[in-house]
ROVEX-311317 format. One record per atom (N, C-alpha, C): x, y, z. Coordinates in steps of 0.05 Angstrom, whole numbers, padded with zeros to 5 digits, always signed. Example, Ala and Ser with C-alpha at 12.3 -4.5 7.8 and 13.67 -1.06 7.14 Angstrom:
REM ROVEX-311317
+00264-00114+00156
+00246-00090+00156
+00264-00066+00156
+00257-00045+00142
+00273-00021+00143
+00258+00001+00157
***
This chain:
REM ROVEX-311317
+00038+00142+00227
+00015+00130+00213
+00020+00132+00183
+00011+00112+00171
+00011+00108+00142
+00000+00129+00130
+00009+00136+00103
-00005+00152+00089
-00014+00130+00056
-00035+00138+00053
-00042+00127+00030
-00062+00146+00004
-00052+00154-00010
-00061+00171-00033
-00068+00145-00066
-00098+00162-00070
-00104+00137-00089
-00103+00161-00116
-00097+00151-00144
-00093+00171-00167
-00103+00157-00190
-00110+00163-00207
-00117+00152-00237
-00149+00152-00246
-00160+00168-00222
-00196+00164-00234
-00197+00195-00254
-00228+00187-00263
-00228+00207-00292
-00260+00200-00295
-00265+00209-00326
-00288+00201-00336
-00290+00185-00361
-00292+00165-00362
-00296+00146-00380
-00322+00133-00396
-00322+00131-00417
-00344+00129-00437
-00350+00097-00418
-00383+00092-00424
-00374+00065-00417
-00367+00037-00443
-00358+00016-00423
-00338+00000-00433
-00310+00008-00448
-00310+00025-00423
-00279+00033-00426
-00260+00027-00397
-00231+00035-00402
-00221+00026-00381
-00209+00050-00357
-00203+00039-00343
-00182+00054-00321
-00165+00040-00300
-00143+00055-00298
-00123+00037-00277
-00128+00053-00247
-00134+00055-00230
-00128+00066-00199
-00107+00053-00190
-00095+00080-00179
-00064+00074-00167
-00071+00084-00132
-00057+00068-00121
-00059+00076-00089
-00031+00076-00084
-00018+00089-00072
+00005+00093-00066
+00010+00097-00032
+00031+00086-00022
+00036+00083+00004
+00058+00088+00021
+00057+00114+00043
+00081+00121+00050
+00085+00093+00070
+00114+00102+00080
+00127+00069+00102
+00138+00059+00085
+00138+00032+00108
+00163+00011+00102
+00149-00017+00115
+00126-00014+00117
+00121-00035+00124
+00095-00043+00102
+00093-00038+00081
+00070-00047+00063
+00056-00074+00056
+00084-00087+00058
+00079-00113+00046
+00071-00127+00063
+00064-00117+00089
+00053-00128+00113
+00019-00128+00117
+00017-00103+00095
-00020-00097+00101
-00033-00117+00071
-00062-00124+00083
-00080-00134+00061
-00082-00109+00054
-00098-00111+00035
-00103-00086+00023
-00133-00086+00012
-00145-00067+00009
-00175-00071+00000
-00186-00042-00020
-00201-00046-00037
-00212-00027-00051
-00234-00036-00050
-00255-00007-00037
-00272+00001-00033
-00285+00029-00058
-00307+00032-00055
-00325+00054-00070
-00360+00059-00060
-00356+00085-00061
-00388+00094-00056
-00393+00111-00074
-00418+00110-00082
-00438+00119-00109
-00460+00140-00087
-00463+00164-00101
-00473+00185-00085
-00495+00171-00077
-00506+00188-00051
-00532+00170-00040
-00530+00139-00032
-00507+00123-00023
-00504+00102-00018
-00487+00096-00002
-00488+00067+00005
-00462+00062+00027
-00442+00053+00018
-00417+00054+00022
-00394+00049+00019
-00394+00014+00013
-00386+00004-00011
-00389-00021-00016
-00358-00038-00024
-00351-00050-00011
-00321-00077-00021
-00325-00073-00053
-00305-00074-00064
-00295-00080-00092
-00274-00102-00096
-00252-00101-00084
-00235-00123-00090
-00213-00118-00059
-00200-00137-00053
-00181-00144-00038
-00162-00161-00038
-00131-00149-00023
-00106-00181-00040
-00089-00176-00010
-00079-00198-00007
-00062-00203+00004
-00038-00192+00004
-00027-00185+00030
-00004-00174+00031
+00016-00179+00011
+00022-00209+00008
+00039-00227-00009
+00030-00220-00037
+00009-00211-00047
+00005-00216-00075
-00014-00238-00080
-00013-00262-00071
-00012-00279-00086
-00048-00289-00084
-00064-00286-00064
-00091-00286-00055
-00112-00263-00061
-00130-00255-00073
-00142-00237-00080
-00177-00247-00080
-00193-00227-00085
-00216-00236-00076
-00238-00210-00082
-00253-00213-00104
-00274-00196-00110
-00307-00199-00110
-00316-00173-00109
-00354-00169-00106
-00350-00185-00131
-00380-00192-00124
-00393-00206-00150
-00395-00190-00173
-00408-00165-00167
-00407-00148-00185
-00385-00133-00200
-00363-00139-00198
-00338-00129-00212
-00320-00160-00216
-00325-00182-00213
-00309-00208-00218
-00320-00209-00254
-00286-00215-00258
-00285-00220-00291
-00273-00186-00309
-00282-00175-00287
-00278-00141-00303
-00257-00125-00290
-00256-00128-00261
-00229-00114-00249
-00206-00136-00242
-00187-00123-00235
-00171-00135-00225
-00152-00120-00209
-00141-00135-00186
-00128-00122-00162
-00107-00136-00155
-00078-00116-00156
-00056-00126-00160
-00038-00107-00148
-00019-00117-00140
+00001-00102-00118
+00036-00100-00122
+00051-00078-00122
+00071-00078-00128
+00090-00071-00103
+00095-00090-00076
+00103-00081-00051
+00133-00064-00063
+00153-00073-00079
+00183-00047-00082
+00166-00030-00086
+00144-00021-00096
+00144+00002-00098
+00115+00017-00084
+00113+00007-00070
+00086+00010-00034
+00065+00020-00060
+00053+00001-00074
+00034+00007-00092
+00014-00009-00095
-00012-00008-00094
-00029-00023-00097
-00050-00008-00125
-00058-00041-00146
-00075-00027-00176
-00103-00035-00172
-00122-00021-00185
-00136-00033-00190
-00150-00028-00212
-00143-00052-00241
-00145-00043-00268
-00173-00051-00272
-00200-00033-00280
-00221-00034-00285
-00229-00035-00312
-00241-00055-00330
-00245-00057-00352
-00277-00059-00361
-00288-00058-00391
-00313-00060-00386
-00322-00047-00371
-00325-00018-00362
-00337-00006-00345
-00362+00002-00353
-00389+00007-00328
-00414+00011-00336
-00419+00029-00320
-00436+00044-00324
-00445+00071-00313
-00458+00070-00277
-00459+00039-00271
-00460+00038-00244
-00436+00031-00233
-00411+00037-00242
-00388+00031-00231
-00375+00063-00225
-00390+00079-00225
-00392+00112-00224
-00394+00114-00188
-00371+00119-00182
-00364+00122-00145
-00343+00138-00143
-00334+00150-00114
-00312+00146-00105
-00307+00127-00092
-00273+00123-00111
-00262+00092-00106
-00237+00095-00079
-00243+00082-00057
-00224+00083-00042
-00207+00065-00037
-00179+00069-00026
-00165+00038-00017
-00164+00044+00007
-00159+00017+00020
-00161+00015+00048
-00136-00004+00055
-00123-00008+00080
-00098-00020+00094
-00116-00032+00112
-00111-00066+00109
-00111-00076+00147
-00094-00081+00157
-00081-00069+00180
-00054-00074+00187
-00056-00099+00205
-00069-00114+00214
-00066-00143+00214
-00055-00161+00198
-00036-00163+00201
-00027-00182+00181
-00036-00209+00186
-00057-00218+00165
-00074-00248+00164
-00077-00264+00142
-00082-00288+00138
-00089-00300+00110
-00111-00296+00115
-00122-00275+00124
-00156-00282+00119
-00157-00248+00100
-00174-00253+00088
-00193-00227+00073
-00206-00213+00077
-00211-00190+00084
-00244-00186+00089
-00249-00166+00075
-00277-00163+00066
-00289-00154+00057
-00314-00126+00082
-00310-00126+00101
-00316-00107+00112
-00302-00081+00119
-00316-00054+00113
-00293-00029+00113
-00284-00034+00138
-00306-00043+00159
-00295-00043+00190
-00271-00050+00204
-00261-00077+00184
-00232-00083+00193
-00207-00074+00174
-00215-00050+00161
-00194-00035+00150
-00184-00013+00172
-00162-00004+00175
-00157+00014+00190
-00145+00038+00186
-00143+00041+00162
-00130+00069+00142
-00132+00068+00110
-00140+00088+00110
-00165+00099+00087
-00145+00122+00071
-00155+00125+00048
-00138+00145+00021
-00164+00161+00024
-00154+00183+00009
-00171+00204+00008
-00193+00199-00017
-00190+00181-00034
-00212+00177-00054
-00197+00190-00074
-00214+00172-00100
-00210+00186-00126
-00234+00184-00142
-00243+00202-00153
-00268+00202-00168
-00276+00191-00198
-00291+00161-00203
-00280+00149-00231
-00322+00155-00242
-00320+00169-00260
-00336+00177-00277
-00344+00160-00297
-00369+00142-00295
-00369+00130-00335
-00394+00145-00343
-00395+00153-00355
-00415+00159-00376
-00404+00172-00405
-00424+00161-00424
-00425+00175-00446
-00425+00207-00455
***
């Protein structure tokens, strides 16, 4: 089974930035969509952004389109997700997620992810 470890959260003033790194043991990466997820204490776990195995298809919440971006480096089983403009409700742990289906379709539900990172904790406030 995959391993996936996510790294780069912190605490950030807001409208400031951060990169999240997800990193991926195997050899078969470039095979999974990929999805970033986050939950804000007291809440449910909500979609952030998702891309295609290939790179080349990607797809974000309304509420982070224009400000994140989600990008993938299969040589090196890595998936980003560079957050800019950050606001004090973008305060979660941020998770990535694997669908090992390999599909042109996207989704946006945690349900059809099937392996999960342990989280990283991204902080904005002043």
């Amino acid at each position: 089974q995959p391993r996936f470890v996510e790294s780069g959260g912190g605490l950030v003033q807001p409208g400031g930035s951060l990169r999240l790194s997800c990193a991926a043991s195997g050899r078969t990466f470039s095979n999974y969509n990929m999805g970033w997820f986050r939950q804000a204490p007291g809440k449910e776990r909500e979609f952030v952004a998702t891309i295609h195995g290939s790179g080349v298809t990607t797809y974000y919440a309304g509420s982070v389109k224009g400000r994140f971006t989600i990008s993938r480096d299969n040589a090196k089983n890595t998936v980003f997700l560079q957050m800019n403009s950050l606001r004090p409700e973008d305060t979660a742990v941020y998770y990535c997620a694997a669908d090992r289906v390999s599909s042109i379709l996207l989704h946006i539900e945690s349900s059809k992810y099937d392996y999960w990172g342990q989280g990283t904790q991204v902080t904005v406030s002043s």
